[in-house]
C-alpha positions as CSV (number, residue, x, y, z in Angstrom):
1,X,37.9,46.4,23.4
2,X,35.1,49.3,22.9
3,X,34.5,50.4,19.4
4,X,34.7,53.3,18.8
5,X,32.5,56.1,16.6
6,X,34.0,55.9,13.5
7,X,34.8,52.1,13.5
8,X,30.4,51.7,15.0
9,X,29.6,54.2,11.3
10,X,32.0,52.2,9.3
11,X,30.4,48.8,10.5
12,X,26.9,50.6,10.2
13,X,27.5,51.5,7.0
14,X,28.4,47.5,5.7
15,X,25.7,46.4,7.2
16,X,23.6,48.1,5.0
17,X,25.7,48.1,2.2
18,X,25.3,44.3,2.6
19,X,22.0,44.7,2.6
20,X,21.3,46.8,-0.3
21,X,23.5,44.4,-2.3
22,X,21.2,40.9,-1.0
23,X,17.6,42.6,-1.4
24,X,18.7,44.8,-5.1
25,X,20.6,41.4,-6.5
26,X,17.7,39.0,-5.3
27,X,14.7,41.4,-6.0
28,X,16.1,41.7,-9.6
29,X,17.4,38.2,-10.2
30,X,13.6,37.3,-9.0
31,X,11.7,40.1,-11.4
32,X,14.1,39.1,-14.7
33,X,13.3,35.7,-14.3
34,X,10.0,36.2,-12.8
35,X,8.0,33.0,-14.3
36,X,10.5,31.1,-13.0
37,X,10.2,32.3,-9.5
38,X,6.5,32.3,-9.5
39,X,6.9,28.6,-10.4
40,X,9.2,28.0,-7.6
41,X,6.6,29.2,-5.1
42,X,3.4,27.4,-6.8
43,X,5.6,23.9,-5.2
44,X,6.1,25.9,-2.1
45,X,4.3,23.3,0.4
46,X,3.9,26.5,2.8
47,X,3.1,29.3,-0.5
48,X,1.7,27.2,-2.7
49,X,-2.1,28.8,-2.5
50,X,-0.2,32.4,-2.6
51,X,2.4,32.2,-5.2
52,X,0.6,34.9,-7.9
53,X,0.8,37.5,-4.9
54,X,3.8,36.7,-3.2
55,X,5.7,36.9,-6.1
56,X,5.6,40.2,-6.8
57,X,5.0,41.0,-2.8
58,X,8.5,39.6,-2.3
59,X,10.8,41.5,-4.9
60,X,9.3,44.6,-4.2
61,X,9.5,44.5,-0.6
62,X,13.4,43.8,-0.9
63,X,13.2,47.2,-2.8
64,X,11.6,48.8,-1.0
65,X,13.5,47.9,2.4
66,X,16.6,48.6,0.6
67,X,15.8,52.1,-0.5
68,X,15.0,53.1,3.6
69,X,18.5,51.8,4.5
70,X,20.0,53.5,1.7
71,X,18.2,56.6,3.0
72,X,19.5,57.6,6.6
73,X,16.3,59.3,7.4
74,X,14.6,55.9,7.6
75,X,17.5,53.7,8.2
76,X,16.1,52.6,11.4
77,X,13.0,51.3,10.2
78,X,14.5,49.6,6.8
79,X,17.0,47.5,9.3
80,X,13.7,46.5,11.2
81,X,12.3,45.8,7.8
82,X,15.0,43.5,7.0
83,X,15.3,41.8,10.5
84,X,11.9,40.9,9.8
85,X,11.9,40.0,6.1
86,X,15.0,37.6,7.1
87,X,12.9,35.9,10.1
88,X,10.3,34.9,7.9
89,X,12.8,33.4,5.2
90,X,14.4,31.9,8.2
91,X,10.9,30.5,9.8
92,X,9.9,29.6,6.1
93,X,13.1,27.2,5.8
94,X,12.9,25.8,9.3
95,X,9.0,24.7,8.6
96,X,10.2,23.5,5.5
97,X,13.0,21.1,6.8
98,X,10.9,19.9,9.8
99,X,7.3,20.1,9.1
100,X,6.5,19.8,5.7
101,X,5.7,16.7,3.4
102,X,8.4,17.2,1.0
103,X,11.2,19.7,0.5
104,X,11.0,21.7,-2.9
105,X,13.9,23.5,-4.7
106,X,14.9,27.2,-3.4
107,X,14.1,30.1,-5.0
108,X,16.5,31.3,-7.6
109,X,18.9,34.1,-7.0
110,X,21.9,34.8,-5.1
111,X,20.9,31.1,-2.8
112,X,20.1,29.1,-5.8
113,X,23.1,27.2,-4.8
114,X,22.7,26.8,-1.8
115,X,21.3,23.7,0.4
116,X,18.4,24.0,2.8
117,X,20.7,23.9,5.4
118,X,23.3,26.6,4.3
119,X,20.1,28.6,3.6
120,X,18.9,28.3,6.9
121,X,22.2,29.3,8.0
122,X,23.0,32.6,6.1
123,X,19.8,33.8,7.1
124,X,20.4,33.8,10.2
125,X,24.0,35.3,10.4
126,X,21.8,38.1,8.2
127,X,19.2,38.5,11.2
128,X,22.2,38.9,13.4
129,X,23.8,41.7,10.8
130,X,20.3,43.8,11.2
131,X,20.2,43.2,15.1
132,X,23.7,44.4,15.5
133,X,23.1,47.6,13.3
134,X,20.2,48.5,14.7
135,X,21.7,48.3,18.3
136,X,24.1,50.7,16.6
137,X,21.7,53.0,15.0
138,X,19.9,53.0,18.7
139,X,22.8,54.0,20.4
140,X,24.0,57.2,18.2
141,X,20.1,58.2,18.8
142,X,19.1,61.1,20.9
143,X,18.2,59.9,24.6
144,X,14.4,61.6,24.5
145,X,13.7,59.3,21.2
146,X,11.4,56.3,21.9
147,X,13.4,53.5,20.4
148,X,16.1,54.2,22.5
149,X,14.7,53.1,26.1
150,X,15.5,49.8,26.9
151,X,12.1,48.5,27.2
152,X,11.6,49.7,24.5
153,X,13.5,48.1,21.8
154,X,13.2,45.1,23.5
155,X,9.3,45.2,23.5
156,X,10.3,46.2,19.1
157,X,12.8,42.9,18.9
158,X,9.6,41.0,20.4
159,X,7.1,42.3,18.2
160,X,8.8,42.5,15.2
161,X,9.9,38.6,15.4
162,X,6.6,37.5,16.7
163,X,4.9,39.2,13.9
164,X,7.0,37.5,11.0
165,X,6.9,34.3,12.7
166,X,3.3,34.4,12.8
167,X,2.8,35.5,9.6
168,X,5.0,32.4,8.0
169,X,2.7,30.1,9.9
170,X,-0.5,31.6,9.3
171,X,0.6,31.6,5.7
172,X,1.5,28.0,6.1
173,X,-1.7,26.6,7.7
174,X,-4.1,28.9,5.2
175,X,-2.2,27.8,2.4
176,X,-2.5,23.9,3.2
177,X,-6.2,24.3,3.8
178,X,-6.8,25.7,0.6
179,X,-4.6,23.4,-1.5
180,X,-6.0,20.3,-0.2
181,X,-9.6,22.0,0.0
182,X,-10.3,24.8,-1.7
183,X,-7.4,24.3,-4.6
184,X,-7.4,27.5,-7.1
185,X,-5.6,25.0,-9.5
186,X,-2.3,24.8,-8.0
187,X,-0.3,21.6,-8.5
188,X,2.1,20.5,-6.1
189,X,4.5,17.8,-7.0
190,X,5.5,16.4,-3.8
191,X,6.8,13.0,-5.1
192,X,8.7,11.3,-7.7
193,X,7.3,9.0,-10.3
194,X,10.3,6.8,-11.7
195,X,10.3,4.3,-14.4
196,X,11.2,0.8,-13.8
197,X,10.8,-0.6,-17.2
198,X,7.9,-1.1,-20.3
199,X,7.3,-3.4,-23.1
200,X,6.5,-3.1,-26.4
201,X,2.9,-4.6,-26.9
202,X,2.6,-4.0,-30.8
203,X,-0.7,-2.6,-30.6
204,X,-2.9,0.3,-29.0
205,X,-5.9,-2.0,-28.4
206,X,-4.9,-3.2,-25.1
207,X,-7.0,-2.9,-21.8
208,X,-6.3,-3.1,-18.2
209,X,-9.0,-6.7,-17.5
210,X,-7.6,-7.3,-14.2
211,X,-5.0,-8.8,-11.8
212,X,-4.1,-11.2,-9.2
213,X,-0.8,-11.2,-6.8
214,X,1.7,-11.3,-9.6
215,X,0.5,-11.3,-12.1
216,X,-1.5,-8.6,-15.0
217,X,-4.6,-9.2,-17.3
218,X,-4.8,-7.7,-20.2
219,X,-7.6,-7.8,-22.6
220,X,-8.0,-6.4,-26.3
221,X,-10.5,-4.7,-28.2
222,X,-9.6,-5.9,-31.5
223,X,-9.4,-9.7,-30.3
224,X,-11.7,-10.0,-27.7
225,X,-11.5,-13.3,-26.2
226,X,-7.5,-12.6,-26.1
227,X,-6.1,-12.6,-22.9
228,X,-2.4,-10.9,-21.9
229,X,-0.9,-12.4,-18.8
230,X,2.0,-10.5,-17.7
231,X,4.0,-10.3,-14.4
232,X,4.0,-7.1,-12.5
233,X,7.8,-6.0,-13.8
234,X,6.8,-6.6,-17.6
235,X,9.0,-9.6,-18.1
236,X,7.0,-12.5,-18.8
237,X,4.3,-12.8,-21.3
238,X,1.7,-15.3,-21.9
239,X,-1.6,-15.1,-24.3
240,X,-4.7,-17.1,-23.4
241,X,-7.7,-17.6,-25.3
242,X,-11.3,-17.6,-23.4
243,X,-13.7,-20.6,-24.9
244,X,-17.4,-19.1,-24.5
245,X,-19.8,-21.5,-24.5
246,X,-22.2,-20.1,-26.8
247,X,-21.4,-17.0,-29.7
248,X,-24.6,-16.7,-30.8
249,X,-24.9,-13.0,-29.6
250,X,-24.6,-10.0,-32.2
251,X,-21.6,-9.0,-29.9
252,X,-20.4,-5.3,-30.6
253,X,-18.4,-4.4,-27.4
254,X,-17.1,-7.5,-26.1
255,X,-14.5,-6.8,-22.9
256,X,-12.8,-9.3,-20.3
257,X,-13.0,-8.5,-16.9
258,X,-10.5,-10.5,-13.5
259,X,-11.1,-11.0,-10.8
260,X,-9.4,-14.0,-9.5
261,X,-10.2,-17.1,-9.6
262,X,-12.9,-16.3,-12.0
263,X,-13.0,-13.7,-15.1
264,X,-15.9,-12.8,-16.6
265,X,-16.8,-11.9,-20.8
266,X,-19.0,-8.9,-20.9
267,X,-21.0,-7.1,-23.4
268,X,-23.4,-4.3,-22.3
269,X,-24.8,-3.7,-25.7
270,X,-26.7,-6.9,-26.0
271,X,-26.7,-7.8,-21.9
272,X,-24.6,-10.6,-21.8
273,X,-22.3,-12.1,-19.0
274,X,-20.1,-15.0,-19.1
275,X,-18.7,-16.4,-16.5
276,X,-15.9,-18.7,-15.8
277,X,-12.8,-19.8,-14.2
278,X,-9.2,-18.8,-15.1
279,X,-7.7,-22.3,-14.4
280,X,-9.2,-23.2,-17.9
281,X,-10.8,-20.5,-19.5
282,X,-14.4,-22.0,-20.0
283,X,-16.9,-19.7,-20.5
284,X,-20.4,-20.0,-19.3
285,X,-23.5,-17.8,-20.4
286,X,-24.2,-16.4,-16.2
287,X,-26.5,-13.8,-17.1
288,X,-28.6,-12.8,-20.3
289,X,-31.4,-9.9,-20.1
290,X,-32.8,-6.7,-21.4
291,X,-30.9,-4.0,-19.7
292,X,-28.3,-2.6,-21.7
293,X,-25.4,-0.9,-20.1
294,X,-21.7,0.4,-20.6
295,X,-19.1,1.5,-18.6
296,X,-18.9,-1.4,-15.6
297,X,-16.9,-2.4,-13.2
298,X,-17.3,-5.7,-10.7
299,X,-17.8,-5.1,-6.9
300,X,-18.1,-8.6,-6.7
301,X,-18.2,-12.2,-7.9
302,X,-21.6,-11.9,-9.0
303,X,-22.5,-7.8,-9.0
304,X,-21.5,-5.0,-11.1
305,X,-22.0,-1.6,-11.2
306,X,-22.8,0.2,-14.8
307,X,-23.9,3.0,-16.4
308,X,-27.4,3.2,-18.5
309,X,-29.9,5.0,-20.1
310,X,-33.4,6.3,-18.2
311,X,-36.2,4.0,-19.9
312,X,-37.8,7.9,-20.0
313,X,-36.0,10.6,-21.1
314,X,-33.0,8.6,-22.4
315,X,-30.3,10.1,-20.0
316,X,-28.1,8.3,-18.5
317,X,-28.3,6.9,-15.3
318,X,-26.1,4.7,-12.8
319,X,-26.9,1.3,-11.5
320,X,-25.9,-2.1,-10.0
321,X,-26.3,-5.6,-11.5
322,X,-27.2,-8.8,-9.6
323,X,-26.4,-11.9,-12.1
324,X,-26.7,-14.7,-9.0
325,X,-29.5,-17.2,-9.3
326,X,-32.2,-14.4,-8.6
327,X,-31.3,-11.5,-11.1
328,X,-31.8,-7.8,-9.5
329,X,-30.9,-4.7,-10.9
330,X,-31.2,-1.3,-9.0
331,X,-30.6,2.4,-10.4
332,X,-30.2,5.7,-8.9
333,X,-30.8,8.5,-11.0
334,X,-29.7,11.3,-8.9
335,X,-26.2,10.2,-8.7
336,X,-25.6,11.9,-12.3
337,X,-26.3,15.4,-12.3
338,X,-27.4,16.6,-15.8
339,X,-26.0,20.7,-16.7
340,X,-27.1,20.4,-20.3
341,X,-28.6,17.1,-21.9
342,X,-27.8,14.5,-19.8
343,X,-25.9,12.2,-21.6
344,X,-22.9,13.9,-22.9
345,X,-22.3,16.4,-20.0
346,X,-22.3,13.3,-17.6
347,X,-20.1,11.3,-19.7
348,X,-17.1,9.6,-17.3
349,X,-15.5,7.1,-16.2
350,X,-16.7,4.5,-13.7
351,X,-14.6,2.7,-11.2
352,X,-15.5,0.4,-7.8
353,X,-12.3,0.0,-5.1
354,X,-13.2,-3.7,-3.5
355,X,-10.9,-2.3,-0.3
356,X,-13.0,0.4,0.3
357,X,-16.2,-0.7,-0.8
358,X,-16.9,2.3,-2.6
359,X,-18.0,3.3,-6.2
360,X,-16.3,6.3,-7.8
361,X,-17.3,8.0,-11.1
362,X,-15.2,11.0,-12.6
363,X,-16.4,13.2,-14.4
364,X,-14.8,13.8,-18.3
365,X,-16.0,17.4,-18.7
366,X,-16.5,19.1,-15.4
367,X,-14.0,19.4,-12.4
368,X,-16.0,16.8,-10.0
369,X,-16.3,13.1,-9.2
370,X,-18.9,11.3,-7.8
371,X,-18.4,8.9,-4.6
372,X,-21.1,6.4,-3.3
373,X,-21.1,3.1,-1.7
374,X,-22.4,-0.2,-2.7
375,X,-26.1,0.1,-2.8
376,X,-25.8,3.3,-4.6
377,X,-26.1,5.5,-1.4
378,X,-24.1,9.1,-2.2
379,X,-21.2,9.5,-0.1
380,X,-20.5,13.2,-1.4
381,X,-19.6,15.1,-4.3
382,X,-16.0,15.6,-5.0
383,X,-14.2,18.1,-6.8
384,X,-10.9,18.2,-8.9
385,X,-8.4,20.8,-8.2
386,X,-8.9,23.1,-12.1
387,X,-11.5,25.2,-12.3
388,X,-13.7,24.2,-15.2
389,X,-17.2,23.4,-13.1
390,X,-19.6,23.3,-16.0
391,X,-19.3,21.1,-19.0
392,X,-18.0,23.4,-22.1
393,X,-19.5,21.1,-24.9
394,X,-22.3,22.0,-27.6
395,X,-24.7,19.5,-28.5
396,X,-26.3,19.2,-31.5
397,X,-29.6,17.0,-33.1
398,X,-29.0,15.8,-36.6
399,X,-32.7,14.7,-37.3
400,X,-31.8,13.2,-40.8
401,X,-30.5,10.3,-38.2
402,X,-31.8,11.1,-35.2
403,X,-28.5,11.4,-33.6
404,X,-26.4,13.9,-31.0
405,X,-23.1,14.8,-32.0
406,X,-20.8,17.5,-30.5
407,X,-20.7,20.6,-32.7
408,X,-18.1,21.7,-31.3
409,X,-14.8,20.3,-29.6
410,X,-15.4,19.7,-26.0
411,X,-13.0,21.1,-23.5
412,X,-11.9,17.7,-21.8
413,X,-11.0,18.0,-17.9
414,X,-10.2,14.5,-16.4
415,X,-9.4,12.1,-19.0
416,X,-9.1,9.0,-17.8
417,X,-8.6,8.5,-14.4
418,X,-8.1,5.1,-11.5
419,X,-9.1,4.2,-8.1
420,X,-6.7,2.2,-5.7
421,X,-8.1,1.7,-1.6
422,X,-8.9,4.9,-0.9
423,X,-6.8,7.2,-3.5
424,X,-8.6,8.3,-6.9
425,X,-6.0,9.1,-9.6
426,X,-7.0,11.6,-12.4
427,X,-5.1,12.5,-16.0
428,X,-5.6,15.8,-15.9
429,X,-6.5,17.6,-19.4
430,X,-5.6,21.3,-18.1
431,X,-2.6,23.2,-17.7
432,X,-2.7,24.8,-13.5
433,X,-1.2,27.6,-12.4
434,X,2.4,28.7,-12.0
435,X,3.1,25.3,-14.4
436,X,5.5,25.9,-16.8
437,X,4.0,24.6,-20.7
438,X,6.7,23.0,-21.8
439,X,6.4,20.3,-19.7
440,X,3.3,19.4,-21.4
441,X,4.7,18.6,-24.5
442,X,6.7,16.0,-22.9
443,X,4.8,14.2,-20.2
444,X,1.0,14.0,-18.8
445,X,-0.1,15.1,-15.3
446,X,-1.4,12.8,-12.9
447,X,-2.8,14.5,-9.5
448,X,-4.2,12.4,-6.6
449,X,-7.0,12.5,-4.1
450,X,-8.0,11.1,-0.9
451,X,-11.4,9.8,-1.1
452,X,-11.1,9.7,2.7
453,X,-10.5,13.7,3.4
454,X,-11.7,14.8,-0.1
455,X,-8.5,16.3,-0.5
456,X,-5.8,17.2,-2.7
457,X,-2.5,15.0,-2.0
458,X,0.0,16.7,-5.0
459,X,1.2,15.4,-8.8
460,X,3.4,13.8,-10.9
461,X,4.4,13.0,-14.5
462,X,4.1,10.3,-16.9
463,X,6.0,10.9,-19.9
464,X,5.5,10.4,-23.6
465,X,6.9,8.1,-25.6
466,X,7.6,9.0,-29.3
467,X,5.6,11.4,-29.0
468,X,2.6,9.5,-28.0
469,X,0.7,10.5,-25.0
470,X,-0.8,8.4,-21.6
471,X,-4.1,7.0,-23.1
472,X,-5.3,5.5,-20.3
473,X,-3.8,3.7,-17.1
474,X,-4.0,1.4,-13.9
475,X,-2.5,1.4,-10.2
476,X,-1.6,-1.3,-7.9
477,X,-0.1,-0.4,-4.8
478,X,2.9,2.0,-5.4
479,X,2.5,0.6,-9.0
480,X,1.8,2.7,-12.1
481,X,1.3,1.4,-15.2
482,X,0.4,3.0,-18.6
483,X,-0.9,2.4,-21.8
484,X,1.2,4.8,-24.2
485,X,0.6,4.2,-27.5
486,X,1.9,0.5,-28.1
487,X,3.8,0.7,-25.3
488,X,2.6,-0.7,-21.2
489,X,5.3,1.3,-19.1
490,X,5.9,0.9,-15.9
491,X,6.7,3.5,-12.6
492,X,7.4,3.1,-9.1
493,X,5.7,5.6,-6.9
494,X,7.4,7.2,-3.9
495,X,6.4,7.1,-0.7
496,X,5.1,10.5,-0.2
497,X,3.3,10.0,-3.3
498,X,1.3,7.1,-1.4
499,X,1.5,7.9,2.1
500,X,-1.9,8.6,2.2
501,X,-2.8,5.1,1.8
502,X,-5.5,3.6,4.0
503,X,-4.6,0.6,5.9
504,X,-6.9,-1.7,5.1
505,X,-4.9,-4.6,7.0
506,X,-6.0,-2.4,10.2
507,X,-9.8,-1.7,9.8
């Protein structure tokens, strides 16, 4: 049955109606809670890069496409405006439930409720809507107009659906290069963080020392030949005490280092290095010279990596430790890269990944990390994903005691950070973009890299506990575990979290 005039105006006429109500409800709903919705598209995996301008780009457009249907003039046009506009949200969905690493919430408004799915789906009965009325439209037009040939509005359909498809993938492919890349400070929190369980350890002065297949080392700074043994699920605790075999060192920074079957009693303040084995916690004096150092790590049974102070102008300086039977130590003092004096711009924290043979320092006041391998060779010069690229500290002489001191606060940036096979995790000190503040009251911010693809992998929270925040923390595998105040908590990571992961097993 052929409609006819009237009934083709009438079903014109709800078409647009229909969409005037969509684009006016969600271009409002988006503009009144506008922080909100800018949020939403900072964990866009495909808009993540372009959520400051696509927020208002979005509500605006609905406006303004709703204003040509409502005049008749333009009709024409606005319907092609909003067969486009619901292409794109259709494309965006149908990358986002087939191509992209995780699936984020929608976008507030009139579809808030809605699934993926059912999204996907009333878009598309919404592209149909358009098609049909501008078939309508086409058909009450005069023969000499352009739009009206055949070819045409075909050639129009083509172009117009091309266009927004392209432009949703472009969109898409910029926007992953330049989170994992070229990151203006956008967070993406692709994965889950859940906790399994913690325990109350008493006391703040508790250090990750090491760890073997199940079970955790923990060492103390207020009783330094204390050792913690703990299983992985924070059920079982046993405390071990090490047995040095000489204590007559002027000891001022003692700390216990695992690495199974032997651990190891360092002090880099008066060079010292015990070694010994954890079946009966004997230690023997392995190393004693002149060299004093901080900040350590083991790459091996009998080398460590540290950080030191230039024998001529006092900065500090990375190097490796040989304690075998012929002592060697080597530095490399372009590793460290001084912006102001050297010492307290460079300040960070040292870590060495056994998988990956490689030796990872992260800085505490600028937005980079250092990555070399084991003889001190640079790999490249990494950079976290805020903006903050020169250390904000001021540095002052007190000559009375010949001693620096900040005389100011510093702005911290990464402030503390871990290194498991070939993913660096950082405690971010800085609020990103689109983020909203409250959550910082409540929880810390952990982002991941790839040391691999010097890339950006996304985020997740840790959060507080009585008000105390993440002091300082250790992975192993999808394993998180965090020193909060008294407190060692526990979180399982998911997958897409870790699935960046280098198979070692496979090398």
């Amino acid at each position: 049955m052929k409609l006819t005039q009237s009934h083709k105006r009438i079903f014109i006429e709800v078409i647009c109606l229909l969409y005037i109500l969509l684009f006016v409800y969600a271009a409002i709903s988006k503009l009144l809670d506008f922080e909100n919705f800018r949020v939403q598209l900072g964990q866009s995996p495909l808009l993540s890069a372009f959520a400051g301008l696509i927020a208002w780009i979005i509500p605006l457009l609905e406006l303004f496409i709703a204003v040509l249907i409502f005049v008749k003039r333009w009709r024409i046009i606005g319907l092609f405006g909003a067969f486009s506009l619901m292409v794109m949200f259709a494309t965006y969905i149908y990358i986002i439930l087939n191509y992209s690493s995780f699936v984020p919430c929608s976008c507030g408004g009139i579809l808030e409720k809605l699934g993926w799915g059912e999204h996907l789906f009333f878009n598309l009965v919404f592209i149909i809507l358009a098609a049909a009325g501008i078939l309508l439209l086409v058909v009450e037009m005069p023969k000499v107009h352009f739009i009206s040939k055949p070819a045409a509005l075909a050639s129009a359909f083509s172009i117009t659906v091309l266009f927004s498809i392209g432009i949703v993938n472009l969109l898409f492919l910029l926007s992953e290069d330049i989170i994992q890349h070229r990151n203006n400070f956008v967070r993406r929190f692709a994965g889950t963080a859940t906790k399994v369980n913690d325990i109350d350890l008493r006391f703040s002065s508790y250090y990750f020392a090491g760890a073997s297949k199940d079970k955790i080392y923990l060492g103390s700074h207020t009783a330094p030949l204390l050792v913690t043994v703990l299983d992985t699920a924070l059920q079982i605790k046993n405390e071990l005490k090490i047995h040095p075999n000489r204590t007559n060192f002027l000891f001022q920074s003692v700390q216990v280092r695992i690495l199974p079957p032997n651990f190891y009693l360092i002090d880099g303040s008066v060079s010292v290095i015990y070694k010994g084995n954890i079946n009966n916690w004997k230690a023997q004096v392995k190393w004693n010279g002149s060299t004093t150092f901080s900040h350590y790590q083991l790459m091996d049974s009998l080398t460590l990596i540290f950080r030191s102070n230039s024998n001529i102008n006092g900065e500090s300086i990375l190097g490796s430790l040989h304690f075998g039977s012929k002592p060697k130590i080597r530095f490399n003092k372009n590793l460290l890269q001084k912006q102001i004096d050297g010492i307290f711009d460079v300040d960070g924290t040292l870590h060495y990944d056994k998988d990956i043979q490689k030796l990872v320092y992260v800085y505490l006041y600028r937005n980079q990390f250092i990555v070399a391998d084991s003889l001190l060779n640079l790999s490249y010069r990494g950079k976290t994903i805020d903006t903050v690229s020169k250390a904000q500290i001021k540095v002052t002489t007190v000559a009375s005691r010949q001693e620096m001191k900040f005389s100011a606060p510093p702005v911290i940036v990464n402030k503390t950070s871990a290194v498991y096979k070939n993913l660096l995790f950082v405690n971010s000190a800085l609020l990103g973009k689109y983020e909203p503040a409250e959550m910082w009251k409540d929880a810390s911010v952990i982002d991941i890299y790839d040391l691999n693809t010097n890339s950006y992998k996304g985020s997740f929270y840790i959060y507080h506990i009585k008000n105390e925040k993440l002091k300082n923390f250790f992975i192993l595998g999808n394993n998180f575990y965090g020193f909060i105040g008294p407190y060692l908590v526990h979180y399982k990571l998911s997958k897409r979290l870790i699935n960046s992961y280098q198979d070692i097993s496979q090398k």
